[in-house]
C-alpha positions, -999 to 999 in steps of 0.1 A, spaced: -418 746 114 -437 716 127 -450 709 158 -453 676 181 -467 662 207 -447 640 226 -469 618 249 -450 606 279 -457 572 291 -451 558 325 -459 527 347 -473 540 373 -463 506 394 -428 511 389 -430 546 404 -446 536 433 -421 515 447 -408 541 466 -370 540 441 -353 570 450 -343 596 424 -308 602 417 -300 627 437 -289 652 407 -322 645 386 -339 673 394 -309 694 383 -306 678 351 -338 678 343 -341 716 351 -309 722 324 -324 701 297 -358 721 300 -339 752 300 -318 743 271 -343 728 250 -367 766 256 -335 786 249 -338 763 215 -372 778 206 -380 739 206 -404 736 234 -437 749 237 -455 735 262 -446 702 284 -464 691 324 -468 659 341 -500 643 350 -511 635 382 -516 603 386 -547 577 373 -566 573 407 -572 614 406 -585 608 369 -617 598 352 -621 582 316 -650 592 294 -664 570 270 -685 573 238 -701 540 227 -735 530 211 -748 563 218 -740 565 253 -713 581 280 -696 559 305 -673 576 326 -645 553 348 -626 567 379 -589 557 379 -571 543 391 -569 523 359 -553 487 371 -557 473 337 -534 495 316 -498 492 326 -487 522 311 -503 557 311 -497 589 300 -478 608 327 -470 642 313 -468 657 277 -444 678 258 -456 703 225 -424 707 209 -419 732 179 -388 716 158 -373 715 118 -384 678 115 -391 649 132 -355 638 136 -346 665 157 -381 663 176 -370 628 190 -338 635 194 -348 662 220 -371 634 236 -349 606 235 -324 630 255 -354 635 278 -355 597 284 -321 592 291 -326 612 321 -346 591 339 -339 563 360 -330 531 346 -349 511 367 -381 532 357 -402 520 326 -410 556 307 -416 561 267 -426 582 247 -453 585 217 -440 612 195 -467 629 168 -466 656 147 -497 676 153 -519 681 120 -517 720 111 -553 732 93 
């Protein structure tokens, strides 16, 4: 079966205006994760801490740059990451678009989903 990656982006701004979770989010979150292992679906999935306790590395014209966060100029950022192990893409984003709905509305997350190249 294939795998993907599912690449979790947030906006870090809208998180840090102190918007209070729903106060059953961490329960629901907790029974999707659960159901979604009991699946055999997921693999592997964490959140990020965020930018300002990251660094960006560079390669250009023969030369490293490296960048401490926070990183002002990108409105999103990857938050957290999911390796998911499903029949086909359909049912990959169908498990993350149920991850999404969880959320907040007034947050701004997405998701990149990609199936990872097998050699």
């Amino acid at each position: 079966m294939p795998r993907f990656l599912s690449l979790i982006r947030i906006d870090e701004q809208s998180l840090s205006s102190g918007t209070p979770l729903p106060a059953d989010f961490d329960q629901r979150m907790a029974a999707l994760l659960e159901e979604i292992t009991k699946a055999g679906v997921m693999l592997d999935t964490a959140g990020l801490l965020p930018t300002s306790e990251g660094t960006r590395v560079t390669w250009s014209g023969g030369k490293l740059n490296y960048t401490d966060g926070p990183f002002t100029e990108t409105k999103e950022v990857v938050g957290g990451y999911a390796i998911l192990q499903a029949k086909d893409k359909a049912e990959a984003l169908e498990w993350t678009k149920r991850f999404l709905e969880i959320h907040p509305a007034q947050w701004t997350v997405g998701a990149e989903l990609r199936q990872i190249a097998e050699a």
